[in-house]
Legacy VTK file of the C-alpha trace (Angstrom):
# vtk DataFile Version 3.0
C-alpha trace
ASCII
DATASET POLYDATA
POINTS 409 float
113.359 71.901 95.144
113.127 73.984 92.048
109.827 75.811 91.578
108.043 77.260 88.563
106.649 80.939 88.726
103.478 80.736 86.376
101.869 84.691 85.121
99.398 85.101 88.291
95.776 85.787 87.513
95.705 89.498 88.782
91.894 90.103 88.561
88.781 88.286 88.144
88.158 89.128 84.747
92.161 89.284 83.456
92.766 86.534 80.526
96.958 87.229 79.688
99.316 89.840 81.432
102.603 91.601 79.605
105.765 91.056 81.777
107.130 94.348 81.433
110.025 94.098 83.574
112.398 91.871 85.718
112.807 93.651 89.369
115.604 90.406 89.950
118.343 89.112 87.697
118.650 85.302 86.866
121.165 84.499 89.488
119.772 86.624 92.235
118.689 85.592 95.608
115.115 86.252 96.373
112.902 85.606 99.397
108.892 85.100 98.994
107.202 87.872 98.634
110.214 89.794 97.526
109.134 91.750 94.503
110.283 89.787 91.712
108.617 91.695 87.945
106.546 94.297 86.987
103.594 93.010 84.697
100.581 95.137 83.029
96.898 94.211 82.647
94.124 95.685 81.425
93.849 97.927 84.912
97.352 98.775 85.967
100.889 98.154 85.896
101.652 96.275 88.954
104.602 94.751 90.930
104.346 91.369 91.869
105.404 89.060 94.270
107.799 85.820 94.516
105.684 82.915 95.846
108.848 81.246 96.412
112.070 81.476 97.691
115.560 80.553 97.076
117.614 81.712 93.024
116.497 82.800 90.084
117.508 79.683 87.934
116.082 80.985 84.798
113.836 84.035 83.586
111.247 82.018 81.003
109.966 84.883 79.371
111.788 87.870 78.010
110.273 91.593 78.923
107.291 92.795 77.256
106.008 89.271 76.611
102.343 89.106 76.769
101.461 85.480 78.150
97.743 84.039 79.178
97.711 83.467 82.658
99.081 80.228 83.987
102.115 80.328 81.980
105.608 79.694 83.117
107.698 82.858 83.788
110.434 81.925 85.932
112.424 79.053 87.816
113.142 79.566 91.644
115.737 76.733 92.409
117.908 76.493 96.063
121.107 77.734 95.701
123.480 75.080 94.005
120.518 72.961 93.022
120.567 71.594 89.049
117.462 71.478 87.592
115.950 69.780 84.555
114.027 72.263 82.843
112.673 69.814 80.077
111.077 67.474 82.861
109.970 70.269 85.107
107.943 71.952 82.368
106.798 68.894 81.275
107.915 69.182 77.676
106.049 72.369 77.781
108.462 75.138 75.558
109.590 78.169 77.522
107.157 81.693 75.690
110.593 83.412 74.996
113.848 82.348 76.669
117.290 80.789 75.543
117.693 77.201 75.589
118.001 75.666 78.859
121.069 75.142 80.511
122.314 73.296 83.612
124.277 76.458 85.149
123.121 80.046 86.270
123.915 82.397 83.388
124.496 86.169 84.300
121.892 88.877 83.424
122.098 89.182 79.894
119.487 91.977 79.728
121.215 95.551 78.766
121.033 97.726 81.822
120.847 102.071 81.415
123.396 104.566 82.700
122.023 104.154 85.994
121.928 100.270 86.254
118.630 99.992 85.618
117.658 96.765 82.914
116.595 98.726 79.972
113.482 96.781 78.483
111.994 96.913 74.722
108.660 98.046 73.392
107.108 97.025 70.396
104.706 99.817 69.096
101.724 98.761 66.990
103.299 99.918 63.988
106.062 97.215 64.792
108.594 99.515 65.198
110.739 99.559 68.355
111.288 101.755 70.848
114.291 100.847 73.950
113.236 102.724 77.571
114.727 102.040 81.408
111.817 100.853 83.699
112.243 104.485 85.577
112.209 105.989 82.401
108.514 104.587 81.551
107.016 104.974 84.817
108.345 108.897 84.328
106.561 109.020 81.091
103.500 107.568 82.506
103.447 110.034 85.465
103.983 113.290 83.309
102.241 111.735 80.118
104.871 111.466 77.687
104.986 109.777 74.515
108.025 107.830 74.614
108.584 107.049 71.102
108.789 110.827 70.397
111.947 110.756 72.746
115.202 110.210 71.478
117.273 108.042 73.825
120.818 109.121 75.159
121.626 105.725 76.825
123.553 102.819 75.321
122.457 101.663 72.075
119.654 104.945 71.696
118.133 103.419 75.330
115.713 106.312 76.481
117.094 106.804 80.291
115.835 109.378 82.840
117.699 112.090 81.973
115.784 112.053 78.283
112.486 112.453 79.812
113.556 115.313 82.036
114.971 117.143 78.701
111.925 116.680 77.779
109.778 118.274 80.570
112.305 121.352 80.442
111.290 124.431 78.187
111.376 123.955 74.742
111.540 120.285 75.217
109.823 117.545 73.374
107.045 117.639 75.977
105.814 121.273 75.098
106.758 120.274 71.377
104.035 117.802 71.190
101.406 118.980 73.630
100.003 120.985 70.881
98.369 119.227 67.876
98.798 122.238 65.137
96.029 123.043 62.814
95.632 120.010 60.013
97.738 117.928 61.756
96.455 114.660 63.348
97.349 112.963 66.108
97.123 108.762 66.232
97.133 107.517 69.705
97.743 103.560 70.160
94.483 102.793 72.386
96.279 101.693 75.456
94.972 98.524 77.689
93.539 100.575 80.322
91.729 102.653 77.687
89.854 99.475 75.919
89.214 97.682 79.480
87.619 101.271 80.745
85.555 101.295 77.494
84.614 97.343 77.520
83.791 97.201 82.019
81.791 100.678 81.460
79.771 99.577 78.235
78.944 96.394 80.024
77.623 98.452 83.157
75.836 100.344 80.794
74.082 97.325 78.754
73.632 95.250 81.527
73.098 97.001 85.077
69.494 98.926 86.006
70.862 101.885 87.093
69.433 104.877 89.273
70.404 108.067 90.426
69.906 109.791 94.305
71.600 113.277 94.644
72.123 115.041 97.776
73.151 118.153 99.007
75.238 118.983 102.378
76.335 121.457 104.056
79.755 121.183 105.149
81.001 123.906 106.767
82.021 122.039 109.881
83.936 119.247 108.157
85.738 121.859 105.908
86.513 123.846 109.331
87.112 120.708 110.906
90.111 119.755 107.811
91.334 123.115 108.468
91.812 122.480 111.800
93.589 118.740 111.580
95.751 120.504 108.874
97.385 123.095 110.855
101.029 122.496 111.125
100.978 119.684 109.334
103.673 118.797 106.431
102.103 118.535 103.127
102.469 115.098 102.548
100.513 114.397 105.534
97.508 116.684 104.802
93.969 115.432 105.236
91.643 115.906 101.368
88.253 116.239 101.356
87.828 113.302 99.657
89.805 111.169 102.675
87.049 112.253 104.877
84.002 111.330 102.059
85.986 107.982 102.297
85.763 107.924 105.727
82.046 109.135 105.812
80.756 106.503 103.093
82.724 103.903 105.167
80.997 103.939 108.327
77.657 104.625 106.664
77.823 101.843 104.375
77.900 99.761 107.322
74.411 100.107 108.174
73.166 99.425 104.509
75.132 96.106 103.590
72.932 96.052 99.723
75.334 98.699 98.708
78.360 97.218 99.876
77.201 94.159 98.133
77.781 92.543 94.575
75.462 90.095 92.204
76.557 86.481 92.030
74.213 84.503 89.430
70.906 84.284 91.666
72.618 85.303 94.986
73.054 88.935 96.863
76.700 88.288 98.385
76.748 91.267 100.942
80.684 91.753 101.601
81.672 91.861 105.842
84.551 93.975 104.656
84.516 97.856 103.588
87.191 98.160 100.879
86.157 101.768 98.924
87.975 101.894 95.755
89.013 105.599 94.720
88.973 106.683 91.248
92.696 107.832 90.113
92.860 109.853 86.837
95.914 108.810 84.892
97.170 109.567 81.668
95.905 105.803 80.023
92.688 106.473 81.939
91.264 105.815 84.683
92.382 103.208 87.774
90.861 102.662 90.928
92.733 101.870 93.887
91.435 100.138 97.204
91.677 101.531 100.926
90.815 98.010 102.582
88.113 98.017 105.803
88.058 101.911 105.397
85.325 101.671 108.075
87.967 100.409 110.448
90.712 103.228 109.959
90.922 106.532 111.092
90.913 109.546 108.975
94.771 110.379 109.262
95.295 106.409 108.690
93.190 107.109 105.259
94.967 110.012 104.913
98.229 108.423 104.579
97.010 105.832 102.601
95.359 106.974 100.082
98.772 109.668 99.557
100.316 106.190 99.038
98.350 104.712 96.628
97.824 107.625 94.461
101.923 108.512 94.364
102.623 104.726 93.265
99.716 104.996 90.750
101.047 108.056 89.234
104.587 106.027 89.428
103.264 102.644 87.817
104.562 100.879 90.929
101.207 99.721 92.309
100.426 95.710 93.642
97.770 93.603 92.625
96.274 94.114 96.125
96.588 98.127 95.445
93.538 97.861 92.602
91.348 94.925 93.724
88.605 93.849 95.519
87.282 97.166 96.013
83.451 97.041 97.400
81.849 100.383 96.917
83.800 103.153 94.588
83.797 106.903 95.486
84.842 109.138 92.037
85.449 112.564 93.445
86.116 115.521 90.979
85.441 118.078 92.764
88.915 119.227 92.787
88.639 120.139 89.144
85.657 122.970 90.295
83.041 119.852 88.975
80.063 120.670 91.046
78.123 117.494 89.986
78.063 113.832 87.779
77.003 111.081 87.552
79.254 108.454 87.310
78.951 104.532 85.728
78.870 102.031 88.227
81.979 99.758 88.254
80.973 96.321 88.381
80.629 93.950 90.219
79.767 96.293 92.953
76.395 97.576 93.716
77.022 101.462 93.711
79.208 104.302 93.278
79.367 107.971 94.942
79.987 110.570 91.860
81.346 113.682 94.722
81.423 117.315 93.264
83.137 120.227 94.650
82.261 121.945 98.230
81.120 125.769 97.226
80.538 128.693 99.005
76.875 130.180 98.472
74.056 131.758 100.015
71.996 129.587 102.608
68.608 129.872 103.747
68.226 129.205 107.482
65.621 130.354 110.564
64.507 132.627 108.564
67.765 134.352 107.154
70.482 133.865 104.376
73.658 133.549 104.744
76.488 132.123 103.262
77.333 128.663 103.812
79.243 125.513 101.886
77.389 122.933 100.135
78.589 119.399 98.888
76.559 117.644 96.013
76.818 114.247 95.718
74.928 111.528 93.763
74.568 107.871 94.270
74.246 105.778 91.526
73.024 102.057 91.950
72.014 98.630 90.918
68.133 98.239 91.038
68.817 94.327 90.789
69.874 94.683 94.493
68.626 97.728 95.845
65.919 100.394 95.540
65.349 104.084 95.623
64.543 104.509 99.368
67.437 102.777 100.652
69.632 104.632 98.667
67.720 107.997 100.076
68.438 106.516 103.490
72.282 105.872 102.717
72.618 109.345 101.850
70.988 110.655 104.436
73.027 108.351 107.271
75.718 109.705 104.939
74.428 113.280 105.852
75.248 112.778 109.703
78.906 112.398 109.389
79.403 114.970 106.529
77.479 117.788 108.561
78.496 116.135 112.052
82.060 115.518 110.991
82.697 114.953 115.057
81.285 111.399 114.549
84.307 110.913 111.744
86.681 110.554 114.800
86.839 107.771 117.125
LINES 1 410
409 0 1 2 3 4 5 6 7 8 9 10 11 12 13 14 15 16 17 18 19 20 21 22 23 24 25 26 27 28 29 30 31 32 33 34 35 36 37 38 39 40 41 42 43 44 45 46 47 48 49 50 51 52 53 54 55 56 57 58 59 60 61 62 63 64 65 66 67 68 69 70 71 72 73 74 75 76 77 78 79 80 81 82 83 84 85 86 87 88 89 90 91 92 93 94 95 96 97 98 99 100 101 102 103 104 105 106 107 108 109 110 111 112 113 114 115 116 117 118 119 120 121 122 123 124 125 126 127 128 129 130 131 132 133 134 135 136 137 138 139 140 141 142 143 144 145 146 147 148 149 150 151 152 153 154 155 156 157 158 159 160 161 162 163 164 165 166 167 168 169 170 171 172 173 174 175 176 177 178 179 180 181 182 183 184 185 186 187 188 189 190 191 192 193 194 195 196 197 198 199 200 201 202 203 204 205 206 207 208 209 210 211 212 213 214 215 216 217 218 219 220 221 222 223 224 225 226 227 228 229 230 231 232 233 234 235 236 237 238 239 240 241 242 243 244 245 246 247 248 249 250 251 252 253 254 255 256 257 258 259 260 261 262 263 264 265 266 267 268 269 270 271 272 273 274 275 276 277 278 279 280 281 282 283 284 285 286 287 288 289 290 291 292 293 294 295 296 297 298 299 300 301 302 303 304 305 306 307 308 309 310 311 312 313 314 315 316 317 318 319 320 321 322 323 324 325 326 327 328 329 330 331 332 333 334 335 336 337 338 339 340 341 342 343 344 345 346 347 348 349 350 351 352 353 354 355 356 357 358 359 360 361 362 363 364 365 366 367 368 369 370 371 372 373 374 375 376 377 378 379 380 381 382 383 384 385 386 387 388 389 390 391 392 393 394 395 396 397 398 399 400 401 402 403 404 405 406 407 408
């Protein structure tokens, strides 16, 4: 029986979604919880799922359509089945599509040199730009303005080999990565931008905020990485920041008002551990999730959080990827920050603001020497907690950062 695919309602506070791209072609066979489009909200670009199975009858909304959630995107139909569109939308007209028909037309989207549907932007000036999918997630990744680009596909299509022109010497990348003397530079504000600006004013207005910093000495856990890292590939290396993750995991356990949230008159103190981890990206920033963190081990994190942060960088991340996160850890220490404080992302009760690990003198039975400190500082919601707790989380927090032996199982 023919089924409707509606936009999904990717986040508790998302109104509409853009339907950047189809990932099937009307016609196709898909399974549930096959990818089936990529769509953009105010946090991310994420890929999301078929809750159905069976063809692709018809594609209801064209690429780069923004819809409000709840409307109809696509018909899943078994194979040979012939559907009514008028009575199964209820009278209720397509957002962009050609007029029904009874049969399965081919893909009529314009695919790239590679194969690849080639999608098209409207810019805010309402001029139009054409790009592959790979194309834009390229861009995003090595923060290129696409509309600067000129395309080499069919029909002026920006394709993948236009963006690498463009990160070569003498390309347009290192043409426009310098704004020259009197010359402005307009930047569309993008969606991520304007929901960073509207979620962090809000924390600002509306949240009670206070500040705890720490320092610790972590000269073991830094030995400690060392150690785990020794012949190990690359891609499988262990951060600092996996092991903070780790840390803040298992301590949050024993203080449940920071892995909590404020619901009307109620305290709802989550059972699971989900840490979000701030990812800088060229539109801003995006937090992805590592879900019951205090149940994985650190190479588990590790691996993980790798993940997450190459399919940010790629645009290719899941709803799942960027929500329901219950405590956030922003770490910048690998920019040589040595401390901030950082906004609290709301719901949630607190975030860790995690500076770089430096080498300086240490005072200890009675002589210096050096040693590595860590400064971190807690910021949180006086609505739900209070100063000496949050002394007491960093402090448990203390025991696996300088004891980094309790970090493994």
């Amino acid at each position: 029986m023919a089924k409707i695919i509606e936009m999904p309602k990717l986040g508790f506070d998302m109104a509409e979604g853009t339907l950047m791209n189809w990932l099937k072609a009307e016609g196709d066979q898909i399974e549930k919880g096959e990818l089936l489009a990529e769509i953009e909200t105010d946090k991310a670009t994420v890929q999301v799922e078929s809750s159905a199975s069976g063809i692709i009858y018809k594609q209801l909304a064209a690429a780069n359509t923004t819809l409000p959630i709840g409307a109809p995107i696509a018909v899943i139909a078994e194979p040979g089945e012939q559907v009514d569109l008028d009575a199964l939308l209820g009278g209720q007209q397509p957002p962009s599509a050609a007029k029904s028909s009874q049969s399965i037309p081919a893909p009529s989207e314009p695919v790239d040199s590679a194969g690849t549907p080639a999608s098209t932007t409207v810019l805010p000036s309402g001029g139009k730009f054409k790009a592959s999918p790979l194309a834009k997630a390229m861009a995003r990744e090595k923060g290129i303005d696409l509309p600067s680009l000129t395309g080499s596909g069919p029909g002026g299509r920006i394709v993948k080999r236009d963006v690498e022109n463009a990160l070569q010497p003498g390309g347009a990348l290192h043409s426009q990565a310098v704004i020259l003397p009197g010359q402005d530079r307009r930047v569309p504000l993008s969606k991520l931008r304007a929901a960073i600006g509207r979620r962090m004013q809000d924390s600002i207005r509306e949240i009670p905020a206070f500040y705890v910093t720490r320092s610790f000495n972590v000269a073991d856990l830094l030995k400690m990485r060392r150690q785990m890292n020794e012949d190990t590939p690359a891609e499988n290396k262990i951060s600092v920041n996996d092991l903070v993750v780790r840390a803040a995991a298992l301590a949050l356990r024993q203080f449940p008002n920071l892995n909590a949230s404020l619901a009307e008159k109620e305290i709802v103190q989550h059972g699971n551990i989900n840490i979000g981890s701030a990812v800088s990206l060229e539109g801003g920033l995006l937090t992805v999730v590592i879900r019951n963190a205090d149940q994985k081990s650190i190479r588990q994190i590790a691996a993980e959080s790798a993940d997450l942060f190459q399919r940010a960088h790629a645009g290719r991340l899941r709803n799942e990827d960027v929500e329901g996160s219950t405590f956030t850890i922003s770490n910048l220490g690998m920019y040589g920050v040595e401390d901030f404080v950082a906004i609290i992302n709301p719901p949630e009760a607190a975030i860790l603001a995690v500076g770089a690990a430096q080498e300086v003198p240490v005072a200890g039975d009675g002589q210096v020497q050096t040693g590595w400190l860590l400064e971190a500082t807690l910021s949180a919601d006086h609505r739900i907690t209070d100063g000496a707790e949050a002394a007491q989380f960093m402090q448990h927090l203390a025991q696996y950062l300088e004891q980094p032996w309790r970090l493994v199982p």
